[in-house]
C-alpha positions as MATLAB code, in Angstrom:
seq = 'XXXXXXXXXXXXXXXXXXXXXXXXXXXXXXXXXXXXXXXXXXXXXXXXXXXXXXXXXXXXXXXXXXXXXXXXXX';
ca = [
     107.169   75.367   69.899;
     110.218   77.794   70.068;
     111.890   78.284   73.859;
     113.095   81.915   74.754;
     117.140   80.350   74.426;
     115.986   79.804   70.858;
     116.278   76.037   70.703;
     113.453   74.229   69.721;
     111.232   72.249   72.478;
     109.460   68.523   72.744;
     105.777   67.850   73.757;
     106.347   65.030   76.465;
     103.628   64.053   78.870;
     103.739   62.192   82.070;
     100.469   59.854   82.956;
      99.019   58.125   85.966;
      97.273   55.382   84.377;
      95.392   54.205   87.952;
      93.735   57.637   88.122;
      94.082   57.658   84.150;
      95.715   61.376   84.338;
      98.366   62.833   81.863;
     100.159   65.786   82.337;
     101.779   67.440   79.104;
     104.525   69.790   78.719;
     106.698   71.234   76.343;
     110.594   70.517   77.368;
     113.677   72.205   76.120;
     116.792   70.270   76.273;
     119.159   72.661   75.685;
     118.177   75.072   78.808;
     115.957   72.725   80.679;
     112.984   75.020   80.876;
     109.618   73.488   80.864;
     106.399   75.030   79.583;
     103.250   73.200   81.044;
     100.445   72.845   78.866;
      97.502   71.234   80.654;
      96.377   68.674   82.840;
      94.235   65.651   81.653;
      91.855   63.081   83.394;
      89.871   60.596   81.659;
      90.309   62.418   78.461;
      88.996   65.789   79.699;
      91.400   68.967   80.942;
      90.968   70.279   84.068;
      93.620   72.592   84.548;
      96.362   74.609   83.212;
      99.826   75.772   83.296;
     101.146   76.149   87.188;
      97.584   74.613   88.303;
      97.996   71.744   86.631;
     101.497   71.241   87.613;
     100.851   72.045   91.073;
      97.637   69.619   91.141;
      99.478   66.825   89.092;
     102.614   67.160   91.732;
     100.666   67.660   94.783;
      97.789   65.478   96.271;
      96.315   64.066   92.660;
      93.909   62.133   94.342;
      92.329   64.253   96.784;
      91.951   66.624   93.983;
      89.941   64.549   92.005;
      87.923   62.961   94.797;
      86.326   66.475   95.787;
      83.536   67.925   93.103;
      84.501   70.388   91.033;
      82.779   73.121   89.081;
      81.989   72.638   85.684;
      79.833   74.648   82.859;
      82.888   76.210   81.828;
      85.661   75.204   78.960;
      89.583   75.654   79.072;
];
């Protein structure tokens, strides 16, 4: 993937292996700006973009302790 400065960017992820949650993102090292891509847990995505970065950063837990809805696909 191509960032806005023009550099070229890395996929990196960061995981929680007790609640077996990654977190990948597309960094630029040139500018520093990061693009987030989704949110994983137990193999399945469950958010995106500022959602999942705000859920991955935030109370992870809680999160996935309360039911969410499903029936739909990212």
């Amino acid at each position: 993937m191509q960032c806005r400065c023009g550099a070229a960017t890395k996929g990196r992820s960061s995981v929680v292996n007790k609640l077996e949650a990654e977190l990948s993102y597309q960094e630029c090292d040139p500018c520093g700006r990061v693009h987030i891509e989704h949110l994983k847990v137990r193999g399945q995505i469950v958010a995106r973009g500022r959602d999942a970065s705000e859920i991955f950063n935030g109370d992870l837990e809680r999160f996935l302790s309360t039911p969410q809805q499903a029936g739909f696909a990212f």
